[in-house]
C-alpha positions as CSV (number, residue, x, y, z in Angstrom):
1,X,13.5,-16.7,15.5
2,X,11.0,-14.6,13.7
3,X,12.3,-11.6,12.0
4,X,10.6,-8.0,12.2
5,X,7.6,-7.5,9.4
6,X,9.9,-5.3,7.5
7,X,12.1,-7.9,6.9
8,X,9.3,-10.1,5.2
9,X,7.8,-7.2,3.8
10,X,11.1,-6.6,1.9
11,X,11.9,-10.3,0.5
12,X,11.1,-10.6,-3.5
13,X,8.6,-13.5,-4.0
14,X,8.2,-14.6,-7.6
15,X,4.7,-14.0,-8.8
16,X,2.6,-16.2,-11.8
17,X,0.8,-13.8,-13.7
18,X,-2.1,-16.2,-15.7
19,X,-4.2,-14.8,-19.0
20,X,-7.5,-16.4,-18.2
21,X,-9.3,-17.6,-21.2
22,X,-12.4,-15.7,-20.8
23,X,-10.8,-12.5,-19.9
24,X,-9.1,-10.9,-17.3
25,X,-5.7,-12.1,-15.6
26,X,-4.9,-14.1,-12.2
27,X,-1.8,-13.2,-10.1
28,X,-0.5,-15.2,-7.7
29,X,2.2,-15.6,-5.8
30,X,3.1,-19.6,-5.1
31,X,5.0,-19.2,-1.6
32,X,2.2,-17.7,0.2
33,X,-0.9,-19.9,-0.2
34,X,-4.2,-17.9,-1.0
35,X,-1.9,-14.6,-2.2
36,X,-4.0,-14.5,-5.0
37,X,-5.8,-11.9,-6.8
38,X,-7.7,-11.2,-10.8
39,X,-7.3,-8.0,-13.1
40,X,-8.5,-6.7,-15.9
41,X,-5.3,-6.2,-17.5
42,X,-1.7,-7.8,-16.4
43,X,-0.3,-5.0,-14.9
44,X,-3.6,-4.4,-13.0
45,X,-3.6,-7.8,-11.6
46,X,0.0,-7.4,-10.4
47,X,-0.1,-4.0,-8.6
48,X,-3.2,-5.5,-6.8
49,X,-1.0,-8.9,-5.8
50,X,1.4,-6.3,-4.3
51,X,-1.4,-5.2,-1.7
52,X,-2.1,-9.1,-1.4
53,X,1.2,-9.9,-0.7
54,X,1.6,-7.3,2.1
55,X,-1.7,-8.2,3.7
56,X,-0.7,-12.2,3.6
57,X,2.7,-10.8,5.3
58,X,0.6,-8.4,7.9
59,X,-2.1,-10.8,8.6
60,X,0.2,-13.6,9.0
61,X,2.8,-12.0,11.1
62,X,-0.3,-10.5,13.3
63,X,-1.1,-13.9,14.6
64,X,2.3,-15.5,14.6
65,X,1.9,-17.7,11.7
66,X,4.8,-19.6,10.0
67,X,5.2,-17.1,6.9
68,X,7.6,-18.9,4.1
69,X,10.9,-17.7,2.5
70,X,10.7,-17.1,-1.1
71,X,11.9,-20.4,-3.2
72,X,14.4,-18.4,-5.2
73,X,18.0,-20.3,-5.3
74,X,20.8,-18.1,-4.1
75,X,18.6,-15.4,-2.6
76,X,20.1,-13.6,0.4
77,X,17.6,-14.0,3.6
């Protein structure tokens, strides 16, 4: 049964943060494919994978995809 978008909204999903070599830093986070976004610095790049992650979360729950749990062992869901 699908839970309301607060729900998902709320879950923690770990997040890579990557120093690219030329510059700049990638954020992604792993349990939602394509949640991905670039910054100039580290903590740029991870407030801007916040507003990924809740548009992944929106868009997906918008048209009923399957949207993941967070792979984090011993998490309450």
């Amino acid at each position: 049964m699908t839970q309301p978008l607060e729900h998902y909204l709320k879950l923690h999903y770990p997040a890579t943060l990557v120093a690219e070599p030329e510059g700049g830093y990638t954020a992604l986070i792993p349990d939602l494919p394509g949640c991905v976004t670039v910054g100039q610095t580290g903590d740029q790049a991870m407030e801007m994978l916040e507003d990924a992650r809740h548009l992944w979360l929106e868009t997906a729950y918008q048209y009923g995809d399957a949207i993941p749990l967070p792979n984090i062992a011993g998490q309450d869901q």
